[in-house]
N, C-alpha and C positions, 0 to 999 in steps of 0.2 A: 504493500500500500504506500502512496506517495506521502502520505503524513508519518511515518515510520523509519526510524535512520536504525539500522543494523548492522553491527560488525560483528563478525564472527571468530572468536578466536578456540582457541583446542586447548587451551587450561580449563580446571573446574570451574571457576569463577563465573559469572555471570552478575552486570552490572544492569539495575533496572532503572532511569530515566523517565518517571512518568510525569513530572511538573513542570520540564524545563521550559517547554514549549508556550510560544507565546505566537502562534496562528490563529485567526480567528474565520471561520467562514463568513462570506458577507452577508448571508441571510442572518447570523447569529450576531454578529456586531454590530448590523442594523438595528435590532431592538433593544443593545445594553446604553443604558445611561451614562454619562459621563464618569461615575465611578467605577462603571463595570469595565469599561474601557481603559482604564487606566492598569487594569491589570497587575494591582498593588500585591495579589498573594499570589505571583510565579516565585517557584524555586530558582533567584536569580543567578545562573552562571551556574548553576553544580555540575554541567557539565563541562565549564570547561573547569572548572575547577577538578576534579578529577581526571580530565582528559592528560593521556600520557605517563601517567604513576607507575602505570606496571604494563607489559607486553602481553597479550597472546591471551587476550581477554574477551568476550562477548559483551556487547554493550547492545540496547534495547532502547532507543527513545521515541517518546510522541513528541513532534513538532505544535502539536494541537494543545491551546489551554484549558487548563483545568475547568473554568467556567462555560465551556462548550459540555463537556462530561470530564469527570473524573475517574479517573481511569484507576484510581488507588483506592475506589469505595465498590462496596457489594453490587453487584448490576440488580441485585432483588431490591436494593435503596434500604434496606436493614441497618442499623447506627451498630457505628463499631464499639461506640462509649456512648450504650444507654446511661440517660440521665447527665447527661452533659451537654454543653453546646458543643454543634461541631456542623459541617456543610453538608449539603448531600449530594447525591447522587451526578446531579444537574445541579450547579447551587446557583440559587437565587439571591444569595447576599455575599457579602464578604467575610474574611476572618474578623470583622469589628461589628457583625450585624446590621451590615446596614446593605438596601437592597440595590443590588448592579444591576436590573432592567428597567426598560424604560416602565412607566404605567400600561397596565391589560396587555404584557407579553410577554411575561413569563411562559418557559414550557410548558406544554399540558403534556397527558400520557403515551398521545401518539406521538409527540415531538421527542419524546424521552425517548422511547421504544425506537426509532429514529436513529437518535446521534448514539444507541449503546448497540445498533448493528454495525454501522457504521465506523466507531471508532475504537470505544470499549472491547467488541468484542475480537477486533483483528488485534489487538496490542496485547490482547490475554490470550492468543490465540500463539503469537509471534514467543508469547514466554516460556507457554508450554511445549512448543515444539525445540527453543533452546532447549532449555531442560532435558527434554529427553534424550535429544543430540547428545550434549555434553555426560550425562548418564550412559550413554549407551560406549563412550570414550573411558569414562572414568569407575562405574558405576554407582558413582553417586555426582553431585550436581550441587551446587552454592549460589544463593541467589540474596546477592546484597541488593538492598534498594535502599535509592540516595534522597536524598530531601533537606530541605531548608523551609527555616519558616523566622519572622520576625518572634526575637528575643522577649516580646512583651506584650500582651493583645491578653489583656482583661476579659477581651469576651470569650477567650478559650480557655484559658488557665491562670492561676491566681500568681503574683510576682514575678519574677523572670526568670525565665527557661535557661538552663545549663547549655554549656558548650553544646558539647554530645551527649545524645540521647538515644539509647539503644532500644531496638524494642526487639523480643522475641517472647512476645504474649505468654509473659512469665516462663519462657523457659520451653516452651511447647512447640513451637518452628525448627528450633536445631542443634545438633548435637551439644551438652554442655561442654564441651573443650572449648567449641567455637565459641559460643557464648562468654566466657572465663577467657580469652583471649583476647577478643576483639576491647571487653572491659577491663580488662587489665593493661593493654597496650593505652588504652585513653586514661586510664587512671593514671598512668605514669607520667603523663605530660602535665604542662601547665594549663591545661584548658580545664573546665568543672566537666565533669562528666554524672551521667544519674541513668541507670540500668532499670528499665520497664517501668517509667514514671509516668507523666502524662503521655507520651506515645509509648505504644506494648506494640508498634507493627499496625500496618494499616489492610488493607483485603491483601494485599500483591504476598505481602509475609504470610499472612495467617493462613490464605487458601495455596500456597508452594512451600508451604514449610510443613511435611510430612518427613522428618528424622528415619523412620519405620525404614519407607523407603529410600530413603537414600536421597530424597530431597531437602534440603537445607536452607532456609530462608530468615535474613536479619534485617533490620531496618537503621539505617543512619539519620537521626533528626540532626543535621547540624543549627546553631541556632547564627542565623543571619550577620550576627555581630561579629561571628570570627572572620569573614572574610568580603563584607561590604564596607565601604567608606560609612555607612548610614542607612540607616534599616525605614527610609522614608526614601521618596521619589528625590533624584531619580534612579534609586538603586543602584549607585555605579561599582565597579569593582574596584577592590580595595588590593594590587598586587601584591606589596609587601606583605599585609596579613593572611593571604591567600598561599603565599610561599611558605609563610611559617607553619602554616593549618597544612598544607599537603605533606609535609615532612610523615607527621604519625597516621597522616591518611595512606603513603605509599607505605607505611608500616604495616599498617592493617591488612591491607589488602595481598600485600607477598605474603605475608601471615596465613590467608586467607587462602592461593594460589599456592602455597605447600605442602597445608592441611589433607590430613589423610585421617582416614576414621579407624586406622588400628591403631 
């Protein structure tokens, strides 16, 4: 699919990219508001922030934003953290609650049903078919997925969000070495780090992180401060702190890329 960037690499690893994307259809940018346009909650830069760390890697991105469909929540629109604020499926607001379309054109059910043929279901379609690739090479298969989010947004979680934020929905996506590893190599550095706090893993972990089988799946919150000038418009990137933060990111990830389940 043309909204879909893939590279293929023959290590276990597998890198997921579902936020970075910041294309909008014109039928769907037509009816967002001046706030929805503005496209305040992409994961700015994490790929390139990550881009080049480590060699012989698979990498998975949607070019497409999150506020078209979100490609990291249930396609049933199921809340991943009942009883908390959080976007859905299609979101209608932003991470601050406030609403990104214009008046009387939010999606309805067939516009939803829609953009999660369309876009959702070729991206989860493109992960499971890595997966099993790299599984059928390796027999088993690692699936980090990357993400950034602003350090401070009231309307999702209360004071400010840690460096890194690890999520393997308590421990249930993948094996605990990985898990003890990946926290361990962020505990060491000078960034704050917090294991299965407010993010535990979004759909992309929870439904490919099967351990049993030999599928593996972690999520990376980093939180926006480490490596933007300013976690407000207009998001630019910040090189210096982006150099320093990739250091224990190429950590992680040959970490990751050597990891063997005996």
């Amino acid at each position: 699919m043309s909204f879909l960037e893939i590279s293929r690499g023959n290590s276990p690893l597998l890198l997921g990219l579902p936020h970075t994307g910041t294309e909008l259809p014109d039928d769907v940018a037509d009816k967002l508001n001046e706030r929805g346009r503005a496209l305040a909650d992409t994961d700015w830069y994490i790929h390139t922030l990550y881009d080049g760390l480590v060699e012989d890697i698979t990498t998975i991105r949607t070019r497409i934003h999150r506020y078209v469909i979100d490609t990291n929540r249930d396609p049933a629109g199921a809340s991943l953290y009942p009883g908390q604020n959080t976007t859905s499926l299609c979101p209608t607001t932003d991470f601050d609650g406030m609403p990104i379309y214009l008046e009387g054109a939010t999606p309805d059910q067939a516009e939803i049903e829609r953009r999660r043929v369309a876009f959702h279901a070729p991206y989860h379609a493109a992960l499971e078919a890595e997966m099993a690739r790299i599984t059928a090479l390796h027999g088993f298969a690692i699936l980090y997925d990357c993400h950034s989010i602003r350090s401070h947004i009231p309307f999702l979680f209360d004071g400010t969000l840690p460096d890194f934020n690890i999520g393997t929905n308590m421990g249930q996506t993948c094996a605990p070495s990985i898990e003890r590893t990946v926290h361990s190599l962020c505990a060491s550095t000078d960034f704050t780090t917090l294991l299965n706090g407010r993010f535990k893993g979004g759909y992309t972990t929870r439904h490919y992180g099967r351990p049993s089988e030999g599928w593996h799946a972690i999520q990376m919150e980093l939180a926006q401060s480490t490596h933007l000038t300013a976690e407000s418009a207009p998001f630019a990137y910040d090189g210096a702190k982006a150099e320093r933060l990739r250091t224990p990111l190429k950590q992680i990830l040959t970490s990751l890329q050597n990891w063997s389940p005996s």
